[in-house]
N, C-alpha and C positions, 0 to 999 in steps of 0.2 A: 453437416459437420461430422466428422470420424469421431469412433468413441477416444482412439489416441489423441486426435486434437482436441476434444473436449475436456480430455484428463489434464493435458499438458498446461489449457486455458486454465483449471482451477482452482492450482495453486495461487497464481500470480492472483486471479480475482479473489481467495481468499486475503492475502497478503496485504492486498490493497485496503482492503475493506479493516483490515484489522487496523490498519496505519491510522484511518478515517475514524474508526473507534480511538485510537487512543490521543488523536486531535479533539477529542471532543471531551476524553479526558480532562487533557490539559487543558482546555478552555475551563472546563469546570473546576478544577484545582487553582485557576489562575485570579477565579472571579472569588473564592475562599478565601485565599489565602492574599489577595493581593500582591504578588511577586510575579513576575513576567517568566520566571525560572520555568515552571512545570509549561507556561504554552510553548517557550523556546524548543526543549526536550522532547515534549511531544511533538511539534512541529520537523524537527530532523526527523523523528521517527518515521513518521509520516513518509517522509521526502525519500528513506531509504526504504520505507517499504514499498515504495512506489515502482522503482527501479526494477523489477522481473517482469512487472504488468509491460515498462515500455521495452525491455528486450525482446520478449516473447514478438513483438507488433513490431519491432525492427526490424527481427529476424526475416528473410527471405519466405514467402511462401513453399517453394520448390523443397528449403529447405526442413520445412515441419515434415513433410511427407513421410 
Protein backbone atom coordinates (compact mmCIF):
# COMPACT_ATOMS: atom_id res chain seq x y z
CA UNK A 1 0.00 0.00 0.00
CA UNK A 2 1.25 3.72 -1.10
CA UNK A 3 2.19 6.05 1.75
CA UNK A 4 -0.80 8.36 -0.12
CA UNK A 5 -3.15 5.53 0.17
CA UNK A 6 -2.29 4.88 3.51
CA UNK A 7 -2.94 8.70 4.50
CA UNK A 8 -6.07 8.93 2.63
CA UNK A 9 -7.22 5.28 4.65
CA UNK A 10 -6.70 7.19 8.07
CA UNK A 11 -8.85 9.63 8.24
CA UNK A 12 -11.95 7.68 7.54
CA UNK A 13 -10.42 4.74 9.99
CA UNK A 14 -9.94 7.42 12.50
CA UNK A 15 -13.51 8.82 12.10
CA UNK A 16 -15.01 5.67 12.32
CA UNK A 17 -13.40 4.56 15.34
CA UNK A 18 -14.39 7.78 17.05
CA UNK A 19 -18.29 7.28 15.90
CA UNK A 20 -17.56 3.69 17.82
CA UNK A 21 -16.36 5.58 20.80
CA UNK A 22 -18.98 7.85 21.12
CA UNK A 23 -21.65 4.71 20.63
CA UNK A 24 -20.26 3.50 23.50
CA UNK A 25 -20.72 6.73 25.10
CA UNK A 26 -24.18 6.91 24.58
CA UNK A 27 -24.62 3.32 25.62
CA UNK A 28 -23.20 4.36 28.83
CA UNK A 29 -25.15 7.64 29.33
CA UNK A 30 -28.25 5.62 28.31
CA UNK A 31 -27.82 2.95 30.98
CA UNK A 32 -27.18 6.40 33.75
CA UNK A 33 -29.56 8.14 33.12
CA UNK A 34 -32.24 5.99 31.81
CA UNK A 35 -33.62 8.05 28.64
CA UNK A 36 -33.02 6.39 25.22
CA UNK A 37 -31.98 10.23 24.08
CA UNK A 38 -27.99 10.04 24.55
CA UNK A 39 -28.06 6.23 22.65
CA UNK A 40 -30.36 7.79 19.71
CA UNK A 41 -27.65 10.78 19.48
CA UNK A 42 -24.89 8.70 19.65
CA UNK A 43 -26.17 6.26 17.46
CA UNK A 44 -26.61 8.92 14.33
CA UNK A 45 -23.28 9.92 15.19
CA UNK A 46 -21.96 6.92 14.61
CA UNK A 47 -23.92 6.30 11.36
CA UNK A 48 -22.52 9.70 10.10
CA UNK A 49 -19.25 9.06 11.00
CA UNK A 50 -19.38 6.17 9.18
CA UNK A 51 -19.88 7.54 5.85
CA UNK A 52 -16.05 8.52 4.54
CA UNK A 53 -14.92 5.01 5.70
CA UNK A 54 -17.76 3.73 3.00
CA UNK A 55 -16.94 6.49 0.34
CA UNK A 56 -13.24 6.17 0.45
CA UNK A 57 -14.14 1.76 -0.37
CA UNK A 58 -16.71 2.90 -3.03
CA UNK A 59 -14.52 4.88 -4.64
CA UNK A 60 -12.98 3.21 -7.80
CA UNK A 61 -9.57 1.81 -7.33
CA UNK A 62 -8.11 3.46 -10.65
CA UNK A 63 -9.30 6.37 -8.95
CA UNK A 64 -7.14 6.71 -5.56
CA UNK A 65 -4.13 6.52 -7.65
Amino acid sequence: MAKTTRAALLRPLKLYATGHLVLLGGAWAMSETGSMVPMALAASACCMLTVPLVRHFLRPAAERR
